[in-house]
Each structure stands twice: as structure tokens, then as C-alpha cells.
C-alpha positions in Angstrom: 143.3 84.6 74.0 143.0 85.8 70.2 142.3 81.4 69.4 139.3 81.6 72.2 138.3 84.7 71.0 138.5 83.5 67.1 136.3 80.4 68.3 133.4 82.4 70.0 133.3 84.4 67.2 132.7 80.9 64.9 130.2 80.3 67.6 128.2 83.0 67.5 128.4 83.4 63.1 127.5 79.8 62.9 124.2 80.3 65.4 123.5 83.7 63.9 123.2 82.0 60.4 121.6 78.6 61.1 119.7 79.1 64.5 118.7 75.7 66.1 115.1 75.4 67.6 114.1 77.8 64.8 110.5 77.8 64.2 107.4 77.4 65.6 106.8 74.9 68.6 102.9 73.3 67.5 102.3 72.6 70.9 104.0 74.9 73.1 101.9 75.8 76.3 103.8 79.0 76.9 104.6 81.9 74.4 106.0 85.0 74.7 107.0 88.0 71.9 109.8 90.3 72.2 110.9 93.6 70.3 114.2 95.9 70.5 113.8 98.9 68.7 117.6 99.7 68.9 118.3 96.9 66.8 115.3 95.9 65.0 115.6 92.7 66.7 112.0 90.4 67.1 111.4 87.1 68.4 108.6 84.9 69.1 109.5 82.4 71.9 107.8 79.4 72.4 108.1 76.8 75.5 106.5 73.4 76.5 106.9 73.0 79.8 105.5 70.2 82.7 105.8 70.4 86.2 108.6 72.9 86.0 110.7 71.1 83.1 111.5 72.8 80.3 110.4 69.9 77.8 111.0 71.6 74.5 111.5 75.3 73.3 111.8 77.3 69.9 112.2 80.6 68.5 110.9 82.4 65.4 111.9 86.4 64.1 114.4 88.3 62.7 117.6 90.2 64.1 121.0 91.0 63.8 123.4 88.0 64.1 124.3 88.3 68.2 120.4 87.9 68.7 119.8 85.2 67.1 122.7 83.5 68.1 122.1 84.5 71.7 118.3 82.9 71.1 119.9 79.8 68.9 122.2 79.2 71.9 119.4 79.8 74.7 117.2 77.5 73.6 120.2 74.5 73.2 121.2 75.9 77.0 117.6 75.0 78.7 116.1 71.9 76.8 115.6 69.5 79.8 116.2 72.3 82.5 114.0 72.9 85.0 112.9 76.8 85.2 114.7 77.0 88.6 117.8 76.4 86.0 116.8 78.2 83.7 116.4 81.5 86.1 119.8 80.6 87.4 121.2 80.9 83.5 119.2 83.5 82.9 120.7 85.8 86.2 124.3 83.8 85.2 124.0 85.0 81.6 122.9 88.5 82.2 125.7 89.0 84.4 128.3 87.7 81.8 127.2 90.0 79.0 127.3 92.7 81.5 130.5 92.1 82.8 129.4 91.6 86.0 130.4 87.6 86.8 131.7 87.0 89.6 132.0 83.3 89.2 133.4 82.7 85.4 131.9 79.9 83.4 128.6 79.2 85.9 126.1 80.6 86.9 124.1 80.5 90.4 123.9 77.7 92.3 127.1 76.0 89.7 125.0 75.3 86.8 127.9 75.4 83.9 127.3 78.5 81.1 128.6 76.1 78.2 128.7 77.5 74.9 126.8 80.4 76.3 130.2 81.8 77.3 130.8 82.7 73.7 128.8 85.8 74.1 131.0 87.3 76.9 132.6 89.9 74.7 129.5 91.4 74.5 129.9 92.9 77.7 132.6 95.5 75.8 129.6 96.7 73.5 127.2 97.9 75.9 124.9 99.0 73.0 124.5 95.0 72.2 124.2 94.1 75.7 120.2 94.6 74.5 120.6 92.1 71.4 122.2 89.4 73.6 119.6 89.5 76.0 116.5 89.8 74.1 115.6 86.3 74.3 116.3 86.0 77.7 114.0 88.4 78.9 111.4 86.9 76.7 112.0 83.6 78.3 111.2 85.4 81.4 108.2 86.6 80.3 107.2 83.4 79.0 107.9 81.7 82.2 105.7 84.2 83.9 102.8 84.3 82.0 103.5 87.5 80.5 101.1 88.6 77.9 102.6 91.9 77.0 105.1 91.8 74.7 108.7 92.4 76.2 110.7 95.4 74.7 114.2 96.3 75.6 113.3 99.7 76.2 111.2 99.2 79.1 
């Protein structure tokens, strides 16, 4: 396991310093901000989505390295999904980072985690659990509507 282990790792440096779909989204119809105070971690998500397709998304902020990774890697994970998918990831994701997957590598309903898996060893730092799923939550509140911004603390 220490070469899968070593790989993730490369995963999650190389997302954590050169984040894909970094930066604004001009004309995103859905937008959401998150905040964990823990951490420091802050993102701006931003979605363009049409009848329930997630056309394009982006991300703009600052964190630690497993939250932008985890936000790099999210946004590669549901361009082109549907929002049925992407709450499928999103429950499939939560429950790898919390060590509470039951099925390893998909999520509900089969949909594959992909490179998403390289943020499993969260789950033995409970204390970044929060970092990991920052943008996730965000993504919910996006999907939803949410104006309030989303904290991990709440």
C-alpha cells in the first residue's frame, strides 16, 4: 500500500498547488461561499447549471493544501454530471473521508469516486475531515439556493 499511498499523496500536492477550475465562472447561475474557521479555509463556488446538468463549475479562495485539492478535484469530479450525481458523490465522498464506505471506490447508485479516492486518508485525521469537505458542502448550498454562507462549524 505505501506506492498507493505515495500516489494520493502526489495527487492531492499537485491539486493543492495548481487547482483546476480556479477562478471565477463569468456566467455561473449559481454561487455559493464557504468558511472553516478551524482551518482558515474560504472558497467561493461557482456553478452553471441547465436542466439539472452541471455544465461548468469553478472555485476561488484560499486554504490549506487538502482544501483546495479536495475543491480542485470536486470540480474535475462533476463537470457534465447531473446534480442527482453529484448528490450521490457528494453522500459517496463524505462517507469516504469519514471512513464510513461501505462500498469502496463508488458511491450511491455505482457512480465511480475516481481520483476523489485520493483523499481517503483523511478519514485518519478527523480534524481535516472539515478541510476535505468544505467544498462539498458549499456545492450543496449552491445547488440549493443557499444564500448564507456555509461554515463548517454549523
Amino acid at each position: 500500500m505505501p506506492d498507493l499511498r505515495d500516489l494520493y499523496q502526489e495527487v492531492i500536492i499537485d491539486h493543492g498547488r495548481r487547482p483546476r477550475n480556479f477562478g471565477a465562472l463569468a456566467d455561473a447561475n449559481r454561487r455559493a461561499e464557504g468558511f472553516n474557521p478551524l482551518c482558515g479555509d474560504k472558497i467561493t463556488l461557482y456553478l452553471k447549471t441547465r436542466d439539472g446538468l452541471i455544465e461548468d463549475l469553478r472555485f476561488e479562495g484560499a486554504g490549506c493544501a487538502i482544501s483546495t485539492a479536495s475543491a480542485s478535484l470536486m470540480c474535475e469530479a462533476l463537470k457534465g454530471r447531473t446534480e442527482a450525481e453529484a448528490a450521490a458523490l457528494f453522500d459517496g465522498f463524505h462517507a469516504l473521508v469519514t471512513g464510513h464506505a461501505t462500498e469502496p471506490g463508488r458511491a450511491a447508485g455505482g457512480v465511480p469516486l475516481g481520483k476523489l479516492e485520493a483523499l481517503a486518508g483523511v478519514a485518519e485525521f478527523p480534524t481535516r475531515v472539515k478541510c476535505a469537505t468544505l467544498a462539498w458542502h458549499t456545492l450543496r448550498a449552491a445547488l440549493h439556493g443557499d444564500a448564507v454562507p456555509v461554515s463548517t462549524e454549523s
